[in-house]
DRENRO-761872 format. One record per residue (C-alpha): residue number from 1; residue in one letter; x, y, z. Coordinates in steps of 0.02 Angstrom, whole numbers, plus 32768, in hexadecimal, padded with zeros to 4 digits. Layout:
N
+-----+-----+------+------+------+
!   n ! res !   xx !   yy !   zz !
+-----+-----+------+------+------+
! NUM !   A !    X !    Y !    Z !
...
+-----+-----+------+------+------+
end
This chain:
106
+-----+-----+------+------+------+
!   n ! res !   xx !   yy !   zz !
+-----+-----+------+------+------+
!   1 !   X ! 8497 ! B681 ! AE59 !
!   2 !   X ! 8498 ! B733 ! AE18 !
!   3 !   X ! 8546 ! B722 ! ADB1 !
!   4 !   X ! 8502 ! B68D ! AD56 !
!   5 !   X ! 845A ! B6ED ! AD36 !
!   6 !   X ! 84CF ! B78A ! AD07 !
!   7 !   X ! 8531 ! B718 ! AC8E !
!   8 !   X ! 848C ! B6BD ! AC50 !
!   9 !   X ! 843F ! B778 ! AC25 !
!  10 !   X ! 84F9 ! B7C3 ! ABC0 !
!  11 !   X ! 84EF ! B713 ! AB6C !
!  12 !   X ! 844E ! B73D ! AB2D !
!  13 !   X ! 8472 ! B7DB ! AB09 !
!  14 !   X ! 8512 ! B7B5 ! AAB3 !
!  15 !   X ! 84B0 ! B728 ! AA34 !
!  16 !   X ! 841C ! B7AB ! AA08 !
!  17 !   X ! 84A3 ! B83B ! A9F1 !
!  18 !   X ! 84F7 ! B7B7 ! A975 !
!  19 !   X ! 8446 ! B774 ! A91A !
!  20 !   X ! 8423 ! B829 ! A8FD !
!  21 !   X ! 84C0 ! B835 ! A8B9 !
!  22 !   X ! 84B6 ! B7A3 ! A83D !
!  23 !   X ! 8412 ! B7E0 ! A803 !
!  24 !   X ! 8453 ! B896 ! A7DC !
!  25 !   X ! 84D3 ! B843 ! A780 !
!  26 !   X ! 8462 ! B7CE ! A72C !
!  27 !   X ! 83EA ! B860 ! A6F9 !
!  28 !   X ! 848C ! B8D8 ! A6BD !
!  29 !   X ! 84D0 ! B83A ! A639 !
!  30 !   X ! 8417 ! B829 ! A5F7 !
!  31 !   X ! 8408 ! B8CF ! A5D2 !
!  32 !   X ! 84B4 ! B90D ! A58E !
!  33 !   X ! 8489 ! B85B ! A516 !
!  34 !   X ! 83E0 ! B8A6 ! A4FD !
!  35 !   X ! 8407 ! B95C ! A4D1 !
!  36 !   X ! 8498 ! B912 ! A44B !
!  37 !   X ! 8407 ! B8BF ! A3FC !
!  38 !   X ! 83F7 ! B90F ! A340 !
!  39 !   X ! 8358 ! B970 ! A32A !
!  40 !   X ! 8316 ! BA28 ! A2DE !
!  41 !   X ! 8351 ! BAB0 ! A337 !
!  42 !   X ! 82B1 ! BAF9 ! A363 !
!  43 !   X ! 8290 ! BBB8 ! A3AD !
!  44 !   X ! 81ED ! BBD5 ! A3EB !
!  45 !   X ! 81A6 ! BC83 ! A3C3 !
!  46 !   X ! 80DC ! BC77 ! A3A5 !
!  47 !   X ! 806D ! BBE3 ! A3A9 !
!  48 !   X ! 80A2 ! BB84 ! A456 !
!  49 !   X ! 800A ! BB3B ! A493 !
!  50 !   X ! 7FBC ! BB32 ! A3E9 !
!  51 !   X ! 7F65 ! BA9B ! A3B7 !
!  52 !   X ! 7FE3 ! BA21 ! A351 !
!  53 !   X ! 8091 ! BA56 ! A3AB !
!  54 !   X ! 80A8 ! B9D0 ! A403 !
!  55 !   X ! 807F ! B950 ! A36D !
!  56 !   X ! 80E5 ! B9BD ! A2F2 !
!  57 !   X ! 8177 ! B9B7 ! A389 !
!  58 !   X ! 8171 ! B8FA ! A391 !
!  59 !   X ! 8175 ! B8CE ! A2DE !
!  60 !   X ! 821D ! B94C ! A2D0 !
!  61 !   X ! 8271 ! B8D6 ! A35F !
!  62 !   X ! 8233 ! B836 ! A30C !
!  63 !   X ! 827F ! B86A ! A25E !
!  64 !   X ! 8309 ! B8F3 ! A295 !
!  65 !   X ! 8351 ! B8BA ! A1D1 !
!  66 !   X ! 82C6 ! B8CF ! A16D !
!  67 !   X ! 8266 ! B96C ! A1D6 !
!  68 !   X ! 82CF ! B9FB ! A1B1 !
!  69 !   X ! 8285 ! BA83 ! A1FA !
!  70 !   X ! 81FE ! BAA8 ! A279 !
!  71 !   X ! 818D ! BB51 ! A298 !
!  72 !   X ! 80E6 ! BB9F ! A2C5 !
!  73 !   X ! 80C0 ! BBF0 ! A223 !
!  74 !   X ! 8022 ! BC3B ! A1B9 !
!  75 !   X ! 7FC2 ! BC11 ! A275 !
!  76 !   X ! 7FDD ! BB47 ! A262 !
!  77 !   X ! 8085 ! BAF5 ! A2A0 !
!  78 !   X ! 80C9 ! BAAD ! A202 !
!  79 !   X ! 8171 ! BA45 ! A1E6 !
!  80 !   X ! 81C3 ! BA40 ! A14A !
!  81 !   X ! 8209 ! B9A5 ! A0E6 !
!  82 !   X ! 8272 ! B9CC ! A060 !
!  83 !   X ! 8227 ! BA67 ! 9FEF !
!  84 !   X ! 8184 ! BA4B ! A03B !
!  85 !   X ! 8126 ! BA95 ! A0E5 !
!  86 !   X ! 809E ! BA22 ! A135 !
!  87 !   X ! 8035 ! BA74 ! A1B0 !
!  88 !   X ! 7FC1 ! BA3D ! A233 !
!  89 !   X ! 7F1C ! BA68 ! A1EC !
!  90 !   X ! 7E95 ! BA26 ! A271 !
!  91 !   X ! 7EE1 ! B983 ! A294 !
!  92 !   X ! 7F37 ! B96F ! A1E5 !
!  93 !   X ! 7FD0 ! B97B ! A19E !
!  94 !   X ! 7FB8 ! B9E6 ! A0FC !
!  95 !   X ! 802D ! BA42 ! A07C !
!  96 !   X ! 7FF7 ! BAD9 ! A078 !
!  97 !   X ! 7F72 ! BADA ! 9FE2 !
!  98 !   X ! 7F0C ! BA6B ! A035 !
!  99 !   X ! 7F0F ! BAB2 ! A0D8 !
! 100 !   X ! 7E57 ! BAF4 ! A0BD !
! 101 !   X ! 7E15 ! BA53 ! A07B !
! 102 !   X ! 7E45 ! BA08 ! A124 !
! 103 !   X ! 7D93 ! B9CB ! A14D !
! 104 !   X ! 7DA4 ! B953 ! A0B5 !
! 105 !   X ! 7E1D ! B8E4 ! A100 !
! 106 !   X ! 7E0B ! B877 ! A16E !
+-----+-----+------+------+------+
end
């Protein structure tokens, strides 16, 4: 009775060892395919935890071709398409002469 309980418990053992495996695995291919994904290289200085990062952050994943660059800059996170900056201005994405005309769009 206690080799087949022995054998029942390394059994179990053994299959958990090997699920744990799988899903280490799993998780390393999803994110060596995630990380090759093409997106701004972004280096975060200033402005982490400031309102709009995580907005500005997700639009720059979304369009990795068209966002070219992404920083906290003039106290607003702004991205930049092209020659132009956009920055998060209350809840808006502005260039930057209407930044302080926010409160007219809606």
């Amino acid at each position: 009775m206690r080799a087949s309980r022995r054998i029942a418990v390394l059994i179990t053992v053994l299959a958990a060892t090997v699920a744990g495996g799988v899903v280490l695995a799993v998780n390393t291919l999803y994110a060596n395919e995630t990380s090759s994904l093409p997106r701004p290289d972004v280096e975060i200085v200033a402005g982490d935890g400031m309102p709009g990062r995580e907005e500005v952050m997700a639009l720059a994943a979304a369009y990795p071709r068209r966002i070219e660059e992404v920083e906290f800059r003039g106290g607003d996170w702004a991205l930049r398409m092209g020659d132009t900056w956009y920055y998060w201005a209350n809840g808006r994405l502005l260039p930057d002469e209407l930044r302080d005309q926010a409160a007219e769009f809606v």
